[in-house]
C-alpha positions as CSV (number, residue, x, y, z in Angstrom):
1,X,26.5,21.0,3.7
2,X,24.5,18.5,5.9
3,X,26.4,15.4,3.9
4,X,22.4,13.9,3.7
5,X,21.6,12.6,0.0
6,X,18.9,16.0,-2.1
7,X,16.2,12.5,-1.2
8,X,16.6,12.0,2.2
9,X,17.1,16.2,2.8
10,X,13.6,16.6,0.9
11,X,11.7,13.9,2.9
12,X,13.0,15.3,6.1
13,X,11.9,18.6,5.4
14,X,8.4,17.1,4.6
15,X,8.5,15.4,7.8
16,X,8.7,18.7,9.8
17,X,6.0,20.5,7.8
18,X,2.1,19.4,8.8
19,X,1.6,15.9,7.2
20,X,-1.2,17.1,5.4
21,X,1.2,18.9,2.8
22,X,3.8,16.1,2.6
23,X,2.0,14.0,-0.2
24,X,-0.9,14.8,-3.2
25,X,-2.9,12.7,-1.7
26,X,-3.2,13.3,1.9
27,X,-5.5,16.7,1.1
28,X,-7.2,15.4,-2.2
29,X,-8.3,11.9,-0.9
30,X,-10.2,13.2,2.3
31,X,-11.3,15.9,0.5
32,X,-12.8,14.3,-2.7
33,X,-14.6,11.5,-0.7
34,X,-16.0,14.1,1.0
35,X,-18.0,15.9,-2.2
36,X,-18.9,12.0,-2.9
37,X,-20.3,11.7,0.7
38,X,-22.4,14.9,0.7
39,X,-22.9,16.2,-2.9
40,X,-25.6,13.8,-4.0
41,X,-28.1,13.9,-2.0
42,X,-29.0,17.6,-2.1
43,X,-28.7,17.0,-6.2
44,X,-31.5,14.2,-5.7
45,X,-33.6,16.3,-3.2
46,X,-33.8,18.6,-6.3
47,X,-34.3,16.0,-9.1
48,X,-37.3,14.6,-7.5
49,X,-39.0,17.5,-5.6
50,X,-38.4,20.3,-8.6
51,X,-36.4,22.3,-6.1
52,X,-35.2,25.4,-7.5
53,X,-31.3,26.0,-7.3
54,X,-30.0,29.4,-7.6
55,X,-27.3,27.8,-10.6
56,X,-27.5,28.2,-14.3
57,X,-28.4,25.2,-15.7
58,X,-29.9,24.1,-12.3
59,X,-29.3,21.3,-10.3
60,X,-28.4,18.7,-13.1
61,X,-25.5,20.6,-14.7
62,X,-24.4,21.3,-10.9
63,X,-24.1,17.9,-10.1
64,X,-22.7,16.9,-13.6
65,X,-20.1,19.7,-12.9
66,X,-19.6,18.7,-9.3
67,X,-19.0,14.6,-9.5
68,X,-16.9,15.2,-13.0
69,X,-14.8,18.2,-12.3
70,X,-15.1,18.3,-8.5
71,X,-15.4,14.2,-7.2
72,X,-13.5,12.7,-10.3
73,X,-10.4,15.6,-10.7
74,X,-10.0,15.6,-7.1
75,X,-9.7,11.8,-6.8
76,X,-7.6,10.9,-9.8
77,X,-5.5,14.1,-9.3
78,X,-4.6,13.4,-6.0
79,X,-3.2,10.0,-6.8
80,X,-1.2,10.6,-10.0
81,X,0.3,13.5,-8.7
82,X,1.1,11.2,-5.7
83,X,2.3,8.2,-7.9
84,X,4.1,9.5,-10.8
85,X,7.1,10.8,-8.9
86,X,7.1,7.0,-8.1
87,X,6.6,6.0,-11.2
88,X,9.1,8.7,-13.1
89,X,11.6,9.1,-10.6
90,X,10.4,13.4,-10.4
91,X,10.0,15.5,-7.5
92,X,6.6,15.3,-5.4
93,X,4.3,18.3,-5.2
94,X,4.7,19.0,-1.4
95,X,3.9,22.0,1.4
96,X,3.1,25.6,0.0
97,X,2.5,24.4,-4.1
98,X,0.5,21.4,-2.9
99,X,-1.7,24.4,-0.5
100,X,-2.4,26.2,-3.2
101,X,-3.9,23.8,-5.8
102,X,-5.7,22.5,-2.7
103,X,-6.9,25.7,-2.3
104,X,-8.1,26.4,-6.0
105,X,-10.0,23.3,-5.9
106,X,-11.6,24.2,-2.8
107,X,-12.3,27.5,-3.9
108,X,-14.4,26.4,-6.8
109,X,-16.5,24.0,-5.1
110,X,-18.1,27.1,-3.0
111,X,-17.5,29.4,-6.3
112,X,-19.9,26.8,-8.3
113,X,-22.8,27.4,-6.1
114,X,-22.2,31.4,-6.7
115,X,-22.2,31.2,-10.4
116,X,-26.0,32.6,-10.9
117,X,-24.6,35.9,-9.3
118,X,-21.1,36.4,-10.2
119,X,-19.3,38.0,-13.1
120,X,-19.4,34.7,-16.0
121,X,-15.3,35.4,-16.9
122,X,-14.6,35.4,-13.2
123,X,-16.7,31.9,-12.7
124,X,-14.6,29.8,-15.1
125,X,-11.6,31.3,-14.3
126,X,-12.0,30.2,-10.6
127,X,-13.4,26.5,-12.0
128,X,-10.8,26.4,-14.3
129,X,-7.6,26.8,-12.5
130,X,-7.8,23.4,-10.3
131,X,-8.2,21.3,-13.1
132,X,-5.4,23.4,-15.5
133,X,-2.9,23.6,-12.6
134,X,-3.4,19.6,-12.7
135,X,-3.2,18.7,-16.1
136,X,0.1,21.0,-16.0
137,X,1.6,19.6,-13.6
138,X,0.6,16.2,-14.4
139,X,1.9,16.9,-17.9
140,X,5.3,18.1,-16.9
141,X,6.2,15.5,-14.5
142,X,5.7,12.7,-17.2
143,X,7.9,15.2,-19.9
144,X,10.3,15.9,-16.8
145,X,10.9,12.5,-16.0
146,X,11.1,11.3,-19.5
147,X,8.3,8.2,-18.9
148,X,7.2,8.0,-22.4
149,X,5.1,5.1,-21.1
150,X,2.8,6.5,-19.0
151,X,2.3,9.3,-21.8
152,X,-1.5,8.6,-21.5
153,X,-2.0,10.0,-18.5
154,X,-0.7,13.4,-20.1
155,X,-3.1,13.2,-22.7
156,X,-5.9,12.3,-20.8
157,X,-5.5,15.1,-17.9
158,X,-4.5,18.0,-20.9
159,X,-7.9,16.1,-22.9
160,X,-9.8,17.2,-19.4
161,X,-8.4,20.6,-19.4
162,X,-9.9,21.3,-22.7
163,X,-13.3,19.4,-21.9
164,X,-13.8,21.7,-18.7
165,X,-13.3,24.9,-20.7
166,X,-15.5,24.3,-22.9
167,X,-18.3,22.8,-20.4
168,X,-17.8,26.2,-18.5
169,X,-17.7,28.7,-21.4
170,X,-21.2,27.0,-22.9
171,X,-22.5,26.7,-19.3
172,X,-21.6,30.4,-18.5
173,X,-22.5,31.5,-21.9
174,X,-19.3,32.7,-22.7
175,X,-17.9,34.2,-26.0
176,X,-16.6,31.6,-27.8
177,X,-15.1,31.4,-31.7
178,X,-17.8,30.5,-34.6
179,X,-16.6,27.5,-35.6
180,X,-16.5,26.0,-32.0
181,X,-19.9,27.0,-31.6
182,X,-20.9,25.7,-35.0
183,X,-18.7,22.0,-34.2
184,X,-20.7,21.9,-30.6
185,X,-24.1,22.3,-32.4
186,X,-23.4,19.6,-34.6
187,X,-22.8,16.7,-32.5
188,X,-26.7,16.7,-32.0
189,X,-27.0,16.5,-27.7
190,X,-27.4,18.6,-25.1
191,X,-23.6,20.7,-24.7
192,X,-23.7,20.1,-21.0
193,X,-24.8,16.7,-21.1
194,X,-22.5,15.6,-23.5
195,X,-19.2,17.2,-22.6
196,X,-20.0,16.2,-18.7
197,X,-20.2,12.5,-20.6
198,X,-17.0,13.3,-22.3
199,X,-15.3,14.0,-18.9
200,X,-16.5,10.7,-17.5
201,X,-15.2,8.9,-19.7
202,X,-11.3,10.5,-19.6
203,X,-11.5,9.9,-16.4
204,X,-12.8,6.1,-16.9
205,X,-10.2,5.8,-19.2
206,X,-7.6,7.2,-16.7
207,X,-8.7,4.7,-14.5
208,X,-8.3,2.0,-16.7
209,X,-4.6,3.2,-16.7
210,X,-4.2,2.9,-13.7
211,X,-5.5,-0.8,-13.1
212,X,-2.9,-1.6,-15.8
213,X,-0.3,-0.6,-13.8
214,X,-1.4,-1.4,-10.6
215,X,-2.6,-4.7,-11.3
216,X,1.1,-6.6,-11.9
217,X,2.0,-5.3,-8.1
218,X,-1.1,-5.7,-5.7
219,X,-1.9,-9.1,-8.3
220,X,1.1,-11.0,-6.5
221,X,0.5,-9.2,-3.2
222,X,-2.9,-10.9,-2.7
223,X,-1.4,-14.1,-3.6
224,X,0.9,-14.1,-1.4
225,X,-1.3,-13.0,1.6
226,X,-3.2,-16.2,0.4
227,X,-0.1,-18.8,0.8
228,X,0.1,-19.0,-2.8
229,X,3.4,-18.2,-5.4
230,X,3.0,-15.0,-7.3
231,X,2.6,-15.5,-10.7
232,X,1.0,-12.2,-11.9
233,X,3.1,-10.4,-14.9
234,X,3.1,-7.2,-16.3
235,X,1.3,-7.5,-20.1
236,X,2.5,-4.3,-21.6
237,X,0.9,-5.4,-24.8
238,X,-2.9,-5.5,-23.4
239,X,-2.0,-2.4,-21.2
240,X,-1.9,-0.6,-24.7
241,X,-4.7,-2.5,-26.4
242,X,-6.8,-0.4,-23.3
243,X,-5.5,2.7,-23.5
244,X,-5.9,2.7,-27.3
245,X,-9.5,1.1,-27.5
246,X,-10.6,3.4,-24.5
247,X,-8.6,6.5,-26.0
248,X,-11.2,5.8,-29.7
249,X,-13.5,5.4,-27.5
250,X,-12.8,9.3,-26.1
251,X,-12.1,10.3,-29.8
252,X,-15.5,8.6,-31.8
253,X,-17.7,10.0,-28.5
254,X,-16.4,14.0,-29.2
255,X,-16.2,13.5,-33.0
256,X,-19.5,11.6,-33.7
257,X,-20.9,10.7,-30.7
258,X,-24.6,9.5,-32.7
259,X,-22.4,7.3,-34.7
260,X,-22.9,3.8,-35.0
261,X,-19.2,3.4,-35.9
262,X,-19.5,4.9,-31.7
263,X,-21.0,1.9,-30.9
264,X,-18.9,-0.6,-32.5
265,X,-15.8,1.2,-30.7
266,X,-17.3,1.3,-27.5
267,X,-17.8,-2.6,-27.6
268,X,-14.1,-3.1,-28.7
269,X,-13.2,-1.4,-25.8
270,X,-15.6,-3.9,-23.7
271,X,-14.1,-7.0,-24.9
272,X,-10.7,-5.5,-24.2
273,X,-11.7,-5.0,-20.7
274,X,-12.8,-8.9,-20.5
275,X,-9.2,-9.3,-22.1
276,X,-7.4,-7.8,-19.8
277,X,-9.7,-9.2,-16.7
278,X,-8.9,-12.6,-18.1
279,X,-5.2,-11.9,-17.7
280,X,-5.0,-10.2,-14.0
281,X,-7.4,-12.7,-12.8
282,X,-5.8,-14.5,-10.0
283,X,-8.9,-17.0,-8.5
284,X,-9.8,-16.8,-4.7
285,X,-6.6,-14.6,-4.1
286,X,-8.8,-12.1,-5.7
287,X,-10.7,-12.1,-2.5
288,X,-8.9,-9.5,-0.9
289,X,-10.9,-6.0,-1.5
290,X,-7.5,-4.1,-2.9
291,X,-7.5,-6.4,-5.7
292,X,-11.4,-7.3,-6.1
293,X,-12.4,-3.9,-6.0
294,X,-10.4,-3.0,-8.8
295,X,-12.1,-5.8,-10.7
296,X,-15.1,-4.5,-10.2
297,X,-14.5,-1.3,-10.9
298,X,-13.5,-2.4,-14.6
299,X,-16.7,-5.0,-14.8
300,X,-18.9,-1.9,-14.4
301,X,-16.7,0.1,-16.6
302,X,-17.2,-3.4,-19.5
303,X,-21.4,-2.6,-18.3
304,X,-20.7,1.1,-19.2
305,X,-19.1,0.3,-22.3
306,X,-21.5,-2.2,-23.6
307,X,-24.7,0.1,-23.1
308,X,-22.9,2.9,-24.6
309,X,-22.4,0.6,-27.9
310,X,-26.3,-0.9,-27.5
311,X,-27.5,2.4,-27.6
312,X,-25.9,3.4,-31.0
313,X,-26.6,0.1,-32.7
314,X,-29.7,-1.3,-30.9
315,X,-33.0,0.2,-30.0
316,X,-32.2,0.3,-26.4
317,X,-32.4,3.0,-24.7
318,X,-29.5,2.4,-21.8
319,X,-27.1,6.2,-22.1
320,X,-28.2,7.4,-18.9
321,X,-26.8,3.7,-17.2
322,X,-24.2,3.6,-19.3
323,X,-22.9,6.7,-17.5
324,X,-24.0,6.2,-14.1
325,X,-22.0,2.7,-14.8
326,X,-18.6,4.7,-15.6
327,X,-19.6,7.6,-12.7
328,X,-21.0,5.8,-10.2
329,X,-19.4,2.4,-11.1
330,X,-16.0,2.7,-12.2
331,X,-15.1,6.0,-11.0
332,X,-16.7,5.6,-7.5
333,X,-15.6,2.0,-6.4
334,X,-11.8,2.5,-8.3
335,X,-11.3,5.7,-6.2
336,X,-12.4,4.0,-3.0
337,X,-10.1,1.2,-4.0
338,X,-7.3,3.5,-5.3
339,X,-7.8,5.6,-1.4
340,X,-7.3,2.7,0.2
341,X,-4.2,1.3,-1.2
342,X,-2.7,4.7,-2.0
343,X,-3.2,5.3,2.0
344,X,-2.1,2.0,3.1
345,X,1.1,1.7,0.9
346,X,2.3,5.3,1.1
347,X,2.5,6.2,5.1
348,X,4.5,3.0,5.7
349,X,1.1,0.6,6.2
350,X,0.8,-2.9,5.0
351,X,-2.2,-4.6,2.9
352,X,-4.8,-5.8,3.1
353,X,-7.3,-2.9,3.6
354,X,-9.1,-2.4,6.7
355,X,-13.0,-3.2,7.2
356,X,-13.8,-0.3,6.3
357,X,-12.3,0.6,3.2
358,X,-13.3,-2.9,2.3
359,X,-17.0,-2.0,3.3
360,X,-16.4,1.4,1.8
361,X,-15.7,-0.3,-1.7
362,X,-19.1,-2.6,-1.7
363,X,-21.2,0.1,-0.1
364,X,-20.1,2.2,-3.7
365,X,-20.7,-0.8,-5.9
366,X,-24.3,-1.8,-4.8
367,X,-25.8,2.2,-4.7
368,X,-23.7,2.1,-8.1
369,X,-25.6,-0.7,-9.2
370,X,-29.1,0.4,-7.7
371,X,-28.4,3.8,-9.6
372,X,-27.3,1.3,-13.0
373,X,-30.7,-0.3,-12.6
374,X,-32.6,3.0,-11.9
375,X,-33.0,4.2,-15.3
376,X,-34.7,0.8,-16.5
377,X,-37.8,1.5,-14.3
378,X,-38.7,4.3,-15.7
379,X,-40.8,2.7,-18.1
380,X,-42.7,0.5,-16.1
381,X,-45.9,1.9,-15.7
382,X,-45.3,2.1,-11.6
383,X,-42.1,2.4,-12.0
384,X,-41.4,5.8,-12.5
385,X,-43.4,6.5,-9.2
386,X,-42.6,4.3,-6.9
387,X,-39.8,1.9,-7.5
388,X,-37.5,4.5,-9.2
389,X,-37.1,7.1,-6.7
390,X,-37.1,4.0,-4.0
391,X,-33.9,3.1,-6.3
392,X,-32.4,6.1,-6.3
393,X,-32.5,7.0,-3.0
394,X,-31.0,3.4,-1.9
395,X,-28.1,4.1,-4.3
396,X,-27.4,7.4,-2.8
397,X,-27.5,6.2,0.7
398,X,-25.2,3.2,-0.2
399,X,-23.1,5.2,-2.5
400,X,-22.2,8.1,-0.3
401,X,-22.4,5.8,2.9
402,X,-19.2,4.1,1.2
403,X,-17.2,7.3,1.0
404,X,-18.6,8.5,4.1
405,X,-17.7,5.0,5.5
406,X,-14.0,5.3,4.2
407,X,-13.4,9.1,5.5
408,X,-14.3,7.9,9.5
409,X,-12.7,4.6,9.0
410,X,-9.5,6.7,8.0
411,X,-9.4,10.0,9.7
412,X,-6.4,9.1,12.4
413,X,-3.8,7.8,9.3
414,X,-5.0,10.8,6.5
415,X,-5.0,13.4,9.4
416,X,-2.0,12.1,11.3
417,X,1.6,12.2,10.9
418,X,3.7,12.3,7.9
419,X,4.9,9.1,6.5
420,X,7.7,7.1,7.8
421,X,9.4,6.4,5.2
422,X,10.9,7.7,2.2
423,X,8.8,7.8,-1.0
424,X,9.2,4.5,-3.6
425,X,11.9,4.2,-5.4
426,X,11.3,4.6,-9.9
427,X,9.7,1.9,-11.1
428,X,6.0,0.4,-11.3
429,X,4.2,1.0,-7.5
430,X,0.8,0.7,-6.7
């Protein structure tokens, strides 16, 4: 018997292994902004000059694949299996376990570029096992610690689970049952193009989530960095109105997604958004980038949302911004936001961000918003040879300059030693 409390025992032990296994974060953070820094512009070289790549599908369903299932699990993997043992009050996935999903997900970012010349079954399996050893554990440390509340999270990782398989088992051309094959064929779109679409939006929605919860705690830390008394609450009541708007949303896209009933959902999930923007909103405090970058992460996720619903009940054609919005937009700037306070607050730092994460955050929102605006040239008559590729090529500078920006601003803390203090205690964290 050492007489330390299990707590202090575990923490200890973390402390003496290498600090890269000692929290979810420390691997996936470094490791996701990484596929965000160098991923996209090989995808573009392809798009523009018709080069061939050895994938099925080619380089479209690789990239769909690779900033959905690679990018987006990594990201919003890393942090819930970081924060929920915060949040719940369960054990942290630490040292060999933490290895090895590192390991599957790194695995099937080189596996993905083999796919045109190994065995199909063997493929998916590899692609698969990152994202179902997430969603598992994700799952059972909301169940384990009884946290009814953040329930959503469950669904939304289990929801990506199934999305994946049956991305990779149409990809691959896999057997699959009659009536799934029959169900995919009537929702009218490209299979690839929609389920990528599909996963997008969990993982928007997962987002979303997130602000909800982080928003009542970093809220009154930026007002009191700015001399002012917090006043920011927790609104547990438009924290569900999200989840559920967002979560028909999900439901109306994989059901019906030519619907116009799709559209009318997708703009109640908007105006929620602006609902929930009005409430958090805290005036100049909201100049500090680990508060405003959460807000715009959710005003491109609102521009997401209100071209998805335009292009169901208008005749505009705005899908392809719509999800370059929730990619590029929400998913992009919230992870740079969410790596920069999840890196500050969890090795013992204090807020606000450094220059570079906050340079990191707005070097994703303007490529974001270059690649929003892309699609919108293509019309122009000199558009779609000159000024869209100039756009699309500024977006993917900016946009992977940000992540590329935030992984040499923050190499020393992600790489150093473990934290210096023991993990928060149950309860709401950021």
């Amino acid at each position: 018997m050492t007489g330390r409390p299990p707590e202090t025992a575990r923490v200890t032990e973390a402390r003496r292994g290498h600090a890269r296994w000692s929290q979810p974060f420390r691997p996936f953070f470094p490791s996701a902004a990484l596929v965000g820094a160098l991923l996209v512009a090989p995808w573009l070289l392809a798009f523009l000059g018709d080069w061939s790549v050895p994938i099925p599908g080619g380089a479209l369903v690789w990239h769909i694949h690779e900033m959905v299932f690679g990018l987006g699990l990594g990201a919003a993997g890393g942090f819930l299996l970081t924060a929920l043992p915060a949040w719940s009050g369960t054990p942290m996935l630490r040292g060999r376990g933490l290895a090895v999903l590192w390991g599957t997900w790194v695995a099937a970012r080189g596996v993905v570029l083999l796919a045109g010349t190994l065995p199909g079954p063997l493929v998916a399996l590899i692609l698969l096992l990152p994202t179902l050893g997430m969603g598992s554990l994700i799952a059972a440390a909301i169940m384990r610690g009884g946290a009814i509340r953040h329930a959503v999270f469950a669904v939304t990782a289990l929801s990506l689970v199934a999305v994946h398989a049956l991305f990779l088992a149409v990809w691959l051309d896999l057997p699959m049952p009659g009536f799934l094959v029959s169900w995919i064929d009537a929702r009218g779109l490209d299979p690839l193009r929609w389920l990528g679409d599909l996963g997008v939006l969990l993982l928007a929605m997962t987002h979303a989530c997130v602000i909800s919860r982080v928003a009542p705690v970093l809220g009154p830390e930026a007002l009191r960095l700015s001399g002012r008394h917090p006043e920011v609450r927790a609104d547990p009541a438009r924290a569900r109105l999200i989840a559920l708007t967002l979560g028909a949303t999900v439901a109306a896209c994989a059901v019906a997604p030519l619907s116009p009933v799709t559209g009318w959902l997708a703009w109640a999930a908007a105006a929620a958004q602006m609902d929930r923007l009005g409430g958090i909103w805290i005036g100049r405090a909201a100049r500090h980038s680990f508060f405003h970058g959460f807000v715009l992460a959710t005003l491109f996720l609102v521009v997401a949302l209100v071209l998805l619903g335009a292009s169901r009940l208008l005749p505009v054609a705005g899908l392809d911004a719509a999800w370059h919005a929730a990619g590029a937009g929400t998913l992009g700037v919230g992870c740079l936001t969410v790596f920069g306070v999840a890196s500050r607050r969890h090795m013992g730092g204090a807020l606000p961000l450094s220059r570079p994460a906050t340079a990191a955050i707005w070097l994703a929102a303007t490529g974001a918003a270059l690649r929003v605006a892309a699609p919108f040239t293509w019309t122009v008559p000199w558009g779609a040879d000159a000024l869209a590729p100039l756009l699309l090529w500024a977006s993917t500078v900016l946009w992977s300059g940000g992540f590329l920006v935030f992984l040499i601003g923050h190499a020393r803390p992600l790489f150093g030693r473990a934290p210096s203090r023991a993990p928060q205690p149950k309860g709401a964290s950021a």
